[in-house]
C-alpha positions in Angstrom: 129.1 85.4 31.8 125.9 87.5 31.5 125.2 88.9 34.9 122.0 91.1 34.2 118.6 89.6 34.2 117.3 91.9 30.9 120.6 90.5 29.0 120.3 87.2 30.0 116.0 87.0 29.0 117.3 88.1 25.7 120.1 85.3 25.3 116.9 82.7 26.7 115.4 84.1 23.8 117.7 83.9 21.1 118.9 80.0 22.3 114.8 78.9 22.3 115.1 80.4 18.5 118.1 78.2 17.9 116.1 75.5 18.7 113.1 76.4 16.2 115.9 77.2 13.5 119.1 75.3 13.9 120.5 76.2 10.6 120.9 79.8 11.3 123.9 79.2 14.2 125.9 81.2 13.2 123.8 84.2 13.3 122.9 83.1 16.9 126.3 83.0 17.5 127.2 86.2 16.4 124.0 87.7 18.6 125.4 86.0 21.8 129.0 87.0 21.3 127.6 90.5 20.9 125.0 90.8 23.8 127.8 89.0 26.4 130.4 91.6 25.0 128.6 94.7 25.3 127.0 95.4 28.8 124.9 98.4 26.7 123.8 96.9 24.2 120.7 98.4 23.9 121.8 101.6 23.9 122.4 103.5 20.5 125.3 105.5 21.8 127.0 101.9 22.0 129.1 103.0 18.3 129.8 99.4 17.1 126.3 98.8 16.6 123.1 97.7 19.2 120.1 95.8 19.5 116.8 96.4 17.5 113.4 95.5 16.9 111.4 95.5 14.1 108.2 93.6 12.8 106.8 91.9 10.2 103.3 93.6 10.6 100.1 91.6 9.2 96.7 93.3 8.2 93.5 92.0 10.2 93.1 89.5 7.5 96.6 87.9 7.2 97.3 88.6 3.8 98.9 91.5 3.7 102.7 92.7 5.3 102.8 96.5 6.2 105.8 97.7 4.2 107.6 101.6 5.1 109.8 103.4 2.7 112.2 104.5 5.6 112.9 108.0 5.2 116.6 108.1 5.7 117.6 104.6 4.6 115.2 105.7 0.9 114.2 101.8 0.9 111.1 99.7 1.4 111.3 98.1 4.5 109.8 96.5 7.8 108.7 98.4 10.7 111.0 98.7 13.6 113.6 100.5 15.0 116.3 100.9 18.2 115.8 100.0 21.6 117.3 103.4 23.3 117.4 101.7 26.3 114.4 99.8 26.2 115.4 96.3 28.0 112.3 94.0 26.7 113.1 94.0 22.3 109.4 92.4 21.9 108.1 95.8 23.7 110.6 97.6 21.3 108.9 95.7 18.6 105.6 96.6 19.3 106.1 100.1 20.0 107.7 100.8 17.2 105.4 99.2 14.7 102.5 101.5 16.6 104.8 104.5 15.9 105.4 103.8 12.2 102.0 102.8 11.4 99.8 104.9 13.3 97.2 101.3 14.0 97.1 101.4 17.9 95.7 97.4 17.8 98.3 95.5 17.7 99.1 91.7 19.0 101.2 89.3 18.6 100.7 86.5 16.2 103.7 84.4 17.6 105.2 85.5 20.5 108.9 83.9 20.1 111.8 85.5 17.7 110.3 85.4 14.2 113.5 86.2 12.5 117.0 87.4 13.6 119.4 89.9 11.1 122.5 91.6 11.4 122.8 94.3 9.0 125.3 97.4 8.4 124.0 101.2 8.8 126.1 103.1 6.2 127.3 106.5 7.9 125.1 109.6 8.1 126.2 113.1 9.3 127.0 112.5 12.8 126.7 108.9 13.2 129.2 106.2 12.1 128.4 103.3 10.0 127.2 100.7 12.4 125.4 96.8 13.1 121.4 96.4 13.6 121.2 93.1 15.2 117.5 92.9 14.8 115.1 90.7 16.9 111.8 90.7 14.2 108.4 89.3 15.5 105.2 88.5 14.1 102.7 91.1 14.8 98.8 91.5 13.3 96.5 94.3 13.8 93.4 93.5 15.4 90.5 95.7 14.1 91.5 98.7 11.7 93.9 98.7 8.8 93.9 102.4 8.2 97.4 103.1 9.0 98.8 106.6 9.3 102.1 107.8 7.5 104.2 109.1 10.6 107.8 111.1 9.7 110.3 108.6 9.4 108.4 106.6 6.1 107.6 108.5 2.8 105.3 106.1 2.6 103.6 102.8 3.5 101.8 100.3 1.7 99.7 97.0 2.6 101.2 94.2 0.4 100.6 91.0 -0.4 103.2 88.4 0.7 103.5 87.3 -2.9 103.8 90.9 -4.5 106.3 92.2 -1.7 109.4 91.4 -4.3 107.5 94.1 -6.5 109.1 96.8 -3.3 112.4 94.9 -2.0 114.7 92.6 -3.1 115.7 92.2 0.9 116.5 88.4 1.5 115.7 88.8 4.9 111.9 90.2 4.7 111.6 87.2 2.4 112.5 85.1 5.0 110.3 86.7 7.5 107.1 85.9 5.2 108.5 82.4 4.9 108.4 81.5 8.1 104.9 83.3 8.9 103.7 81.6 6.7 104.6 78.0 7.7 103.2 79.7 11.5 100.1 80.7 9.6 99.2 77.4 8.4 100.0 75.7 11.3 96.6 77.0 13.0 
């Protein structure tokens, strides 16, 4: 039984995206089993893995997806990155997406779970190999799409949704444009 109001927001969260995606249970399950289990899971210390957040960032326009190659994992990927303690994974979200792009303008396009992943950190000096269980929204900046490169990308690119299998290969960024794109059409 969750006990704590943030953990238990979270699991309202993740059971309202069952509903919008009842073929991905399993992953929900696997989310639940982890947030009940782990009282800090959003802390990065927890060494099994945490909770993240991460973005699939739109230009102004909606045609374009902000893609980073991350640094340390040397791959093209979404914006996002760990809670640290942060309680509200949307917040997370949106923070992070400011740091790595620099745009300071950013909303939300759909305010429920977009996407969720689990997905393996391989080991790096003095951390262990470890789980991302990633909470992904839909985020658009407003008025400027002058990003600015921050430290933890070599680089970042605007893409278009149908050219992003020119940077990654990442099943799970292709299903992020999937379903933003069945949102997008919808208005």
């Amino acid at each position: 039984m969750v006990s704590s109001d943030y953990r238990r927001s979270i699991l309202d969260d993740i059971e309202a995206y069952q509903v919008c995606y009842p073929d991905e249970s399993d992953v929900v399950r696997r989310f639940r089993d982890f947030i009940e289990g782990n009282v800090n899971c959003f802390e990065r210390e927890l060494d099994s893995g945490h909770l993240t957040g991460s973005s699939l960032l739109l230009d102004k326009e909606c045609e374009r997806v902000l893609l980073t190659h991350h640094a340390k994992l040397d791959k093209w990927l979404q914006p996002g990155g760990h809670a640290d303690g942060e309680k509200d994974i949307a917040d997370v979200c949106l923070r992070e997406a400011m740091e790595e792009s620099g745009l300071g303008d950013i909303e939300f396009l759909h305010r429920p779970i977009l996407d969720l992943d689990i997905h393996f950190i391989p080991s790096r000096k003095k951390e262990s190999g470890h789980l991302h269980y990633d909470c992904r929204f839909l985020l658009r900046t407003r008025s400027s799409n002058n990003y600015v490169l921050s430290s933890e990308s070599n680089e970042l690119a605007w893409v278009e949704f149908d050219r992003v299998h020119q940077y990654t290969d990442e099943l799970s960024i292709r299903r992020m444009i999937s379903k933003a794109v069945k949102i997008l059409n919808k208005d």
